[in-house]
matplotlib code that plots the C-alpha trace (Angstrom):
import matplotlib.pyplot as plt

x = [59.1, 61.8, 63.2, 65.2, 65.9, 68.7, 66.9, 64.9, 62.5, 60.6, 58.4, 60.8, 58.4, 54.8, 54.3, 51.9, 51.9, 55.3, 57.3, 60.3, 61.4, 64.8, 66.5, 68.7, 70.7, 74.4, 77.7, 77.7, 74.4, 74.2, 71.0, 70.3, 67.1, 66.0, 66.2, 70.1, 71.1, 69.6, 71.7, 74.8, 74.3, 73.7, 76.9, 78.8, 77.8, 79.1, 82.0, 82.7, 81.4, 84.8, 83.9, 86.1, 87.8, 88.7, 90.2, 92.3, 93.4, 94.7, 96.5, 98.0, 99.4, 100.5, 102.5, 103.6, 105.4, 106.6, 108.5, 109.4, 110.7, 113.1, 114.9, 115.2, 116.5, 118.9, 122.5, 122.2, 123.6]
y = [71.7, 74.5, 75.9, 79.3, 78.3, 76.2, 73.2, 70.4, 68.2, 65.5, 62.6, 59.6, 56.7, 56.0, 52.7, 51.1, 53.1, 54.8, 57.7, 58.1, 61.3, 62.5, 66.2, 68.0, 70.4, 72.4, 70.3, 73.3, 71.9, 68.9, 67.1, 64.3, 62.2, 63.3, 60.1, 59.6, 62.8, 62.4, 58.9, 61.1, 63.8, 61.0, 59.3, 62.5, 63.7, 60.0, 60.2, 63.0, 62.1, 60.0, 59.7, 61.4, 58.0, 56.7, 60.1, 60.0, 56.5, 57.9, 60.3, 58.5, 55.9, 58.5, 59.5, 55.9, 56.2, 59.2, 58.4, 54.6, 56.7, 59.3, 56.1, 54.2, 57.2, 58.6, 58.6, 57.1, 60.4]
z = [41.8, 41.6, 43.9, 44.2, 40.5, 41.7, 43.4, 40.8, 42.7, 40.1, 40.7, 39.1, 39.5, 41.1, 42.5, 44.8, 48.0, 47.1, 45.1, 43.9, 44.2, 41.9, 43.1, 40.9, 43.1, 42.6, 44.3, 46.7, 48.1, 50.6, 50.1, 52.7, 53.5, 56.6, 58.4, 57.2, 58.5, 61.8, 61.8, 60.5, 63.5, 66.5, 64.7, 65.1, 68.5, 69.5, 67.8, 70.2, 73.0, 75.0, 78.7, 81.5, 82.9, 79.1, 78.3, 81.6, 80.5, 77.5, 78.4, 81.2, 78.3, 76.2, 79.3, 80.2, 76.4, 76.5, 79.7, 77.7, 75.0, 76.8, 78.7, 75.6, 74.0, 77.2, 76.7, 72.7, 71.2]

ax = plt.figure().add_subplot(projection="3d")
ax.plot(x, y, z, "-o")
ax.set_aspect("equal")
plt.show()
């Protein structure tokens, strides 16, 4: 199969109840199983995903150092 004369898709092996399917495709062209890129998008949405209370910690350590760091650093000039 061919498609838009830039996309290969050929049958690589037949055996028992399963193909082996081999695309040739550009580099410009992301080809993922369908299965693997569902993983990849559930991955990314949790990579994102912080809740509220373990962002406020954060940032309240961040300003716990920031306050560490201007004492340690008052008067040292």
């Amino acid at each position: 199969i061919t498609i838009d004369n830039k996309i290969r898709v050929y049958v690589v092996e037949i055996r028992h109840n399963q193909v082996k399917l081999g695309i040739e495709a550009p580099p410009n062209i992301a080809i993922f199983r369908t299965e693997l890129l569902e993983k990849i998008r559930q991955e990314n949405i949790q990579a994102i995903s912080i809740e509220r209370a373990t962002l406020q910690d954060l940032v309240n350590k961040i300003g716990k150092n920031k306050k560490k760091d201007n004492k340690n650093n008052h008067g040292t000039d």
